[in-house]
C-alpha positions in Angstrom: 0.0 0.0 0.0 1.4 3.7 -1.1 0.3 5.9 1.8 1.1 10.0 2.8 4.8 10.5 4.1 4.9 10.0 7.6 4.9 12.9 9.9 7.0 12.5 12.8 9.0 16.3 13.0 7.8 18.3 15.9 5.3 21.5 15.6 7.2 24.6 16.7 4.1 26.7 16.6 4.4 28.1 20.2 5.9 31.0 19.0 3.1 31.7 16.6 0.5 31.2 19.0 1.7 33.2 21.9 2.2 36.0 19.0 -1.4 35.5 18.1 -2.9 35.4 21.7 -1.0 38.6 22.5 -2.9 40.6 19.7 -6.0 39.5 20.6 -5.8 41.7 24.0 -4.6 44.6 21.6 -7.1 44.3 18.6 -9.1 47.0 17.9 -13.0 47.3 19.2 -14.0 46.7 15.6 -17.7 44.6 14.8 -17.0 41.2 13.4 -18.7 40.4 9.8 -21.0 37.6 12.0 -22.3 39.9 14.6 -23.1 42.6 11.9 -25.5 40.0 10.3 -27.2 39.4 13.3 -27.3 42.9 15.2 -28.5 44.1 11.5 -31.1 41.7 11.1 -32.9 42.1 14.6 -32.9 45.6 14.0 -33.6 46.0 10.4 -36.6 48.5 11.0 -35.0 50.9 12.6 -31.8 50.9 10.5 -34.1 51.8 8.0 -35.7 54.6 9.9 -32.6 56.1 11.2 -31.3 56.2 7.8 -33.9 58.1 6.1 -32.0 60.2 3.6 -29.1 58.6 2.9 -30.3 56.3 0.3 -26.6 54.4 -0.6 -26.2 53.3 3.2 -30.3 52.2 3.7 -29.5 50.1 0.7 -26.6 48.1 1.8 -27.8 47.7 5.2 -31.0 46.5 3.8 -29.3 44.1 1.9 -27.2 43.1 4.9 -30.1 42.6 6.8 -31.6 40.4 4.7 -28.9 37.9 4.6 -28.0 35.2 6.8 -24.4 35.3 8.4 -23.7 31.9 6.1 -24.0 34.1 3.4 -20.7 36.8 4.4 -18.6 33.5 5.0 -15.8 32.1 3.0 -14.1 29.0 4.1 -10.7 30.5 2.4 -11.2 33.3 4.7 -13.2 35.7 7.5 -16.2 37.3 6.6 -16.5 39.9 4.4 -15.0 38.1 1.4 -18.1 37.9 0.0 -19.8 41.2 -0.6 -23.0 42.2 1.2 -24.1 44.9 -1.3 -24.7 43.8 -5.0 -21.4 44.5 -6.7 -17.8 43.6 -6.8 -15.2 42.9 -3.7 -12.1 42.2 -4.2 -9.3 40.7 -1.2 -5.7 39.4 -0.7 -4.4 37.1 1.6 -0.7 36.8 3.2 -0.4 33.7 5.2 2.4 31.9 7.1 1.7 28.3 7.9 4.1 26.0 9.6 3.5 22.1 8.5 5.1 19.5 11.3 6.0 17.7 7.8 7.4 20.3 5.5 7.7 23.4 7.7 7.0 26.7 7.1 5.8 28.1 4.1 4.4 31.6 3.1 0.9 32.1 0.9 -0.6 35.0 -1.0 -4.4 34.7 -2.5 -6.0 37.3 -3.3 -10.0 36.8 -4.6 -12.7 38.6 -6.4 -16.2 37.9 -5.2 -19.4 39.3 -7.4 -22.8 39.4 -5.4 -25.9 39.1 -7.8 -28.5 39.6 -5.0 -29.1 38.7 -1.9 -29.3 35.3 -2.4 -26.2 34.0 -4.9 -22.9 35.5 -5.1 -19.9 33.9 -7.1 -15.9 34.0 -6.1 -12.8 33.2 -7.8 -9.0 32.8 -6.2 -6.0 31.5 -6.6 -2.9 30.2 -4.3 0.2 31.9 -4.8 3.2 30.1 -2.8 6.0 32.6 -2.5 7.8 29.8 -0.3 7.4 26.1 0.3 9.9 23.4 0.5 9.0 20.3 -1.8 10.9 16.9 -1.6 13.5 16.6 -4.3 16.0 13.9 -4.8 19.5 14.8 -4.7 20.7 11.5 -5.7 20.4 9.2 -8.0 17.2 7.5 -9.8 18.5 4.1 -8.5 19.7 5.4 -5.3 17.0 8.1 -4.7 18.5 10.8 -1.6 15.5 13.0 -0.8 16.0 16.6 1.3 13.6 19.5 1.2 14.0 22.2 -1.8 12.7 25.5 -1.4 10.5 26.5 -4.4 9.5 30.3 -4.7 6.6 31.9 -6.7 4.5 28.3 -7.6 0.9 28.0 -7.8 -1.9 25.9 -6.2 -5.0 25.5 -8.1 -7.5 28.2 -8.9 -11.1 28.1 -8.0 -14.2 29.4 -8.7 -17.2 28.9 -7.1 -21.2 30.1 -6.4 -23.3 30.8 -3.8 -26.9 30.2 -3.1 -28.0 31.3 0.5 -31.6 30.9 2.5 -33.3 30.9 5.6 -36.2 28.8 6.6 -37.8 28.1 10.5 -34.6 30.4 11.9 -31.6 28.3 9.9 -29.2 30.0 7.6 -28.1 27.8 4.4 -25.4 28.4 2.2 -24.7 26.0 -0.8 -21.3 26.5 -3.0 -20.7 24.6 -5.7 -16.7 24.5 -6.6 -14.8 24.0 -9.7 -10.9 23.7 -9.7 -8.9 24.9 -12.7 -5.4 22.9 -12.8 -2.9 25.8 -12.0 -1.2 23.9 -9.8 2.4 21.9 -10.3 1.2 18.0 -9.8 4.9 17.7 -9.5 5.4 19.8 -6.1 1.8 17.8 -5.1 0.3 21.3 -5.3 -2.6 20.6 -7.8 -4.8 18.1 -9.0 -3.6 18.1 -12.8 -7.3 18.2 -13.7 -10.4 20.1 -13.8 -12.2 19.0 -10.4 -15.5 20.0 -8.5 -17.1 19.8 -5.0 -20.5 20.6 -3.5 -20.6 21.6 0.0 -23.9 22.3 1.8 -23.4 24.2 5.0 -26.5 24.6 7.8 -25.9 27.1 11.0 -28.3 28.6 13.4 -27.4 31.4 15.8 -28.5 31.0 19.8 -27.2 34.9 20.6 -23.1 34.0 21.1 -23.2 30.7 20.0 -24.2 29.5 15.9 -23.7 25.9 15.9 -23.3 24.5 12.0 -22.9 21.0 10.3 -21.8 21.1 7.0 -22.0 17.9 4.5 -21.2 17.6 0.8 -19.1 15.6 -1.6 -16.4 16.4 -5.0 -13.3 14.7 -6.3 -10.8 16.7 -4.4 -9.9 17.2 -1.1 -8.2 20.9 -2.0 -11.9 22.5 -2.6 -12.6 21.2 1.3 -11.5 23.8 4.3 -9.3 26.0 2.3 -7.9 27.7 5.0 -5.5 25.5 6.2 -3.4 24.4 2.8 -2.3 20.8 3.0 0.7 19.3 1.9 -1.0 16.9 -0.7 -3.9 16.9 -3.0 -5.7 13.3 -3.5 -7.9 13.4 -6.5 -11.2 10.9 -6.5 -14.8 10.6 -5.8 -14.9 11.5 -1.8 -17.4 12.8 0.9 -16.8 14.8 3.2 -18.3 15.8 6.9 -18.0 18.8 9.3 -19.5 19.8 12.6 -19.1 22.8 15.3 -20.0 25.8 16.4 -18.3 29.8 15.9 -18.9 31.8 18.8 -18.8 35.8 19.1 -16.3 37.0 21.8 -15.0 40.4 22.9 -13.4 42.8 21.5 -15.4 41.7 18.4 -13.7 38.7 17.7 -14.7 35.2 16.7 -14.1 31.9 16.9 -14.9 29.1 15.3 -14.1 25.1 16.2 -15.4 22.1 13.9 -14.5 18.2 13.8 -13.8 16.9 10.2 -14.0 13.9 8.2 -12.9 13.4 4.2 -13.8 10.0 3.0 -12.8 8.9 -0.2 -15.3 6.4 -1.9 -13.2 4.8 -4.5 -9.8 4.9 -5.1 -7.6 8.1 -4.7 -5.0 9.3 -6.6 -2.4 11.7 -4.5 0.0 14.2 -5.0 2.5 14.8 -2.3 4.8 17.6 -1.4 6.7 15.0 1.0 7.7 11.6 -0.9 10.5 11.1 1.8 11.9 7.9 -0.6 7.9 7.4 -1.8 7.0 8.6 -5.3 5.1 12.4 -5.0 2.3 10.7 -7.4 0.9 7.7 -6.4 -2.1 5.5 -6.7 -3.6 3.9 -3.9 -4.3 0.3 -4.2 -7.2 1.2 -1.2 -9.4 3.9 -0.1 -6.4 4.7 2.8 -4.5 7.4 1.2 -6.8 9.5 0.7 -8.7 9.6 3.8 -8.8 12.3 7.0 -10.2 13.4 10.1 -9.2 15.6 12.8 -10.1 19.3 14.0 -9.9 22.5 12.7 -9.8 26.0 14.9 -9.5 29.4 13.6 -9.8 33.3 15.5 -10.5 36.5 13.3 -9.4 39.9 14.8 -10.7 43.0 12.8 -8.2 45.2 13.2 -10.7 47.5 11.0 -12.9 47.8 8.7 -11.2 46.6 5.8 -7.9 44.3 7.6 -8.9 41.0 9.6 -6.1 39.2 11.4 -6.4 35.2 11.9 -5.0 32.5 13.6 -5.7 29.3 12.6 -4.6 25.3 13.8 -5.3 22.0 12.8 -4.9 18.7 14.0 -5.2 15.2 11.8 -6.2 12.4 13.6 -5.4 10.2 11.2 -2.1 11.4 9.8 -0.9 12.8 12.9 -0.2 16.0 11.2 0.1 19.6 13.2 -0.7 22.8 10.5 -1.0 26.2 12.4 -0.4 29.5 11.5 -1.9 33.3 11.1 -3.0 35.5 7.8 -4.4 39.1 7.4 -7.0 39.5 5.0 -7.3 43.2 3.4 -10.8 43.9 1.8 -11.2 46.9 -1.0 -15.0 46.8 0.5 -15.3 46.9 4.0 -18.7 45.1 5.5 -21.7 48.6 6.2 -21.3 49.0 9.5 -25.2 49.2 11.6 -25.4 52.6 13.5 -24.0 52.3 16.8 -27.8 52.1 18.7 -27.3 48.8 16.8 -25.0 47.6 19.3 
């Protein structure tokens, strides 16, 4: 059986996190995109009153009003990715992520969102890796040495995806269909080397601090699944996949979020590795093993203001015994309306 690399290097993230954990006591008093939906939507009449006049604002905060929280959310990122008014956004991304496999590497995506109405919206980014290290044999084909290589300015895949969003009986839905465009170098295991798709369907309702959410769905890729924490292979095949927590609203207008995860591949995989240590990077599993994952993801946005978000993110695989942490700002060209302050 051709399995992942095994991870046995240790996660020096305590650095990262204490850095993290020190800004949240520092972050600006700035509403989160989540809280916005909500205090917006409890007190859409007299948004509308109090805005009499100023018919540009009324609109969007009419519009925001009207959507459910789902609907601001990206799983590549915070909210406010998506736009709330119709019209363009556009974002960027810088992330540092430390791998207990492979080690650090550094990330740019930046993303253009388009918002039809209030109920679909469309997005499209791309993975920019200004540094990774990749496996690369520095002996011979008989006598393969493998050490980590440094690669600089590579690409992941590019997606593009749409949004539908509802509410019915108090619960929020947001479907996304996904497609995957092969940008990505099959040889560094940082695309699929085909066209690929996945349909998630994500369900939260929001009990005042707390919004619990299960999400379900399935594709033929595991890169289109929880795109904010990058892996260090792609498996390409038919797959399901599960997820399940809650986000919860803290001070200082920062949130949290914590879900258990669970990809399950339902035929054979194939998989595209960033760490052959000896193994070839592309392999086909003779099982449904390779393929497969479950674990934990965690992630805290700051809004430093209106239009830059600072995150911390971790993950932990069960299965692969794999540590990924690390933190991101997010800088928006259109910052989320803010409610007038009696909205708070």
């Amino acid at each position: 059986m051709i399995s992942r690399a095994s991870r046995n290097l240790p996660s020096p993230l305590s650095a990262g996190l204490f850095f993290f954990a020190a800004l949240v006591f520092v972050a600006a008093p700035v509403p989160s995109g989540r809280a916005q939906a909500t205090q917006a939507q409890s007190t859409q009449t007299h948004v509308t009153q109090a805005q009499a006049g100023q018919t540009s604002q009324s609109s969007d905060l009419d519009e925001l009003g009207g959507l459910s929280a789902a609907a601001m959310t990206n799983d590549s990122g915070p909210a406010g990715i998506i736009p709330v008014a119709k019209g363009f956004n556009v974002s960027l991304g810088t992330t540092s992520q430390h791998d207990s496999s492979s080690g650090w590497s550094s990330l740019l995506t930046p993303n253009v969102a388009y918002r039809l109405d209030r109920y679909f919206s469309m997005d499209a980014g791309v993975s920019m890796y200004m540094y990774i290290n990749i496996d690369a044999n520095v002996g011979t084909k008989t006598k393969p040495v493998y050490v980590y290589s440094a690669k600089n300015e590579v690409f992941g895949d590019t997606s593009l995806s749409f949004h539908g969003d509802a509410s019915f009986l108090s619960i929020d839905y947001n479907g996304i269909v996904s497609m995957g465009l092969p940008s990505g170098n099959t040889d560094y295991g940082l695309g699929a080397g085909q066209v690929t798709y996945n349909i998630n369907n994500h369900f939260e309702k929001n009990f005042d601090l707390f919004t619990p959410d299960i999400e379900f769905g399935f594709g033929d890729t595991s890169t289109l699944v929880n795109q904010r924490v990058v892996k260090n292979y792609v498996a390409v095949g038919p797959m399901a996949h599960f997820q399940a927590g809650t986000s919860v609203d803290l001070p200082w207008r920062t949130s949290f979020e914590a879900d258990a995860y669970e990809e399950l591949p339902l035929d054979k995989n194939l998989v595209y590795s960033t760490t052959g240590k000896g193994k070839k990077k592309v392999t086909t599993s003779t099982n449904l093993d390779p393929g497969e994952d479950n674990g934990f993801i965690t992630s805290l946005d700051i809004p430093l203001n209106p239009h830059v978000t600072m995150s911390g993110f971790y993950s932990r695989s069960l299965r692969d015994h794999e540590d990924t942490g690390g933190f991101s700002f997010t800088f928006l060209l259109k910052a989320p309306p803010r409610p007038p302050e009696v909205a708070f």
